[in-house]
C-alpha positions as CSV (number, residue, x, y, z in Angstrom):
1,X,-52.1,-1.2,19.7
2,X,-49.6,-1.0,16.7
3,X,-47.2,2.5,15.6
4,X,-48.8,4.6,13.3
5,X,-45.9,4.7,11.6
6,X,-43.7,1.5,10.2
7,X,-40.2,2.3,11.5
8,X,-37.1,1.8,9.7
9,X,-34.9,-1.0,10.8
10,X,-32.1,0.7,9.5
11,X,-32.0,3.5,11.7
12,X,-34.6,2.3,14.8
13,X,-31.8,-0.3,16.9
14,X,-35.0,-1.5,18.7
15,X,-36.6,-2.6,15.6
16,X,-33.5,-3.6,13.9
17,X,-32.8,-6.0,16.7
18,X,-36.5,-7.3,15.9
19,X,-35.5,-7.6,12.4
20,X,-32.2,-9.2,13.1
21,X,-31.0,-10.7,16.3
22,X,-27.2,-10.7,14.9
23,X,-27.4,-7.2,14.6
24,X,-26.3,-6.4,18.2
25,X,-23.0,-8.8,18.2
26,X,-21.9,-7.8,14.6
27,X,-22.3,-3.9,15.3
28,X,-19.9,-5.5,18.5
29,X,-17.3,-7.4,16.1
30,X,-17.0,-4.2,14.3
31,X,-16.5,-1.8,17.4
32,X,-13.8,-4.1,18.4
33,X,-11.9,-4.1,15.3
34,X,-11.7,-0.7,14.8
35,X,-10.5,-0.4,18.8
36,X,-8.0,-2.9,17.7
37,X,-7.0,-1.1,14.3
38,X,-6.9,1.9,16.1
39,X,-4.5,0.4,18.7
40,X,-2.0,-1.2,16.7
41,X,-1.9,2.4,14.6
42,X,-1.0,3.9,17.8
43,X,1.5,1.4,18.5
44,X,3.2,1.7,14.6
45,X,3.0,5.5,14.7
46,X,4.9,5.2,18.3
47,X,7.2,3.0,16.9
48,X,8.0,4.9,13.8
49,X,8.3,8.3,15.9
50,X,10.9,6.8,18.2
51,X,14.5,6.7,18.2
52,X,14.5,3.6,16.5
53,X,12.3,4.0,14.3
54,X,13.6,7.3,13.2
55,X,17.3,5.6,12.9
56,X,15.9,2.5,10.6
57,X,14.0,5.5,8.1
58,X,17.8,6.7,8.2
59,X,18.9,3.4,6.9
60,X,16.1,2.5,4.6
61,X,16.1,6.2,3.0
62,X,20.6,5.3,2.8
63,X,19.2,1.9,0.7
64,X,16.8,3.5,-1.7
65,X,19.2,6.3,-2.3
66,X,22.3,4.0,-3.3
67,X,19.9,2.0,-5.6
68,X,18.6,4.6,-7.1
69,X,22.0,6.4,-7.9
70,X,23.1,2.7,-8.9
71,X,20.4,2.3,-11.5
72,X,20.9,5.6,-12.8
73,X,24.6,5.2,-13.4
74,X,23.5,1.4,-15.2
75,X,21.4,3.3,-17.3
76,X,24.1,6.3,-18.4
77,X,26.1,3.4,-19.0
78,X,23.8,1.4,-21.5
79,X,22.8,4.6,-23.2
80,X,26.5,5.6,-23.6
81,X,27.1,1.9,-25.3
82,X,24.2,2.6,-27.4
83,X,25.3,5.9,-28.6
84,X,29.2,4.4,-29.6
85,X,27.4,1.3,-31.5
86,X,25.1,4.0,-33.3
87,X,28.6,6.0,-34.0
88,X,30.1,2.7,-35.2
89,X,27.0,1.9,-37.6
90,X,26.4,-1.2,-35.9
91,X,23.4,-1.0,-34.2
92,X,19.6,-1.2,-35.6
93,X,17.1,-0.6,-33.3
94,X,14.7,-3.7,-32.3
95,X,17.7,-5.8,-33.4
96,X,18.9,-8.6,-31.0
97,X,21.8,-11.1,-31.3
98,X,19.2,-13.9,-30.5
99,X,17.6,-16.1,-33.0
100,X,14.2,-15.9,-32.8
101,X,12.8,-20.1,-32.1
């Protein structure tokens, strides 16, 4: 006797399996790399959260904060240069020093 009905691989396992063997070991690679993903997310967000980690955001945020500031102050400084070359008369802008080869 046969189903009255055809059933849909996609959502039947039993007739997926029928359809493809594989089916059953990838749908098991898959599990176990999102248990493993999931894992080593735990273990960063641990790490982050701790002490440490907390004391190294201290540092990083110290790093990016004297940069910044640093590439602020080098860009005052060329707009300033800028400005006193306009004041002189002697700069054109899109002129460079460079010969063009």
């Amino acid at each position: 006797m046969h189903d009255k009905t055809k059933k849909n691989p996609l959502k039947n396992k039993a007739m997926m399996l029928r359809v493809n063997p594989f089916s059953k070991q990838a749908a098991a690679i898959v599990a176990k790399g999102e248990a493993d993903r999931h894992t080593k997310r735990a273990a960063a967000i641990k790490e982050k959260r701790s002490k440490a980690g907390k004391k190294s955001k201290v540092v990083r945020t110290a790093t990016y904060t004297a940069l910044q500031g640093d590439l602020k102050t080098a860009y005052t400084a060329a707009e300033d240069l800028i400005a006193e070359e306009e004041k002189a008369g002697n700069y054109a802008p899109g002129e460079t020093d460079e010969e063009d080869e």
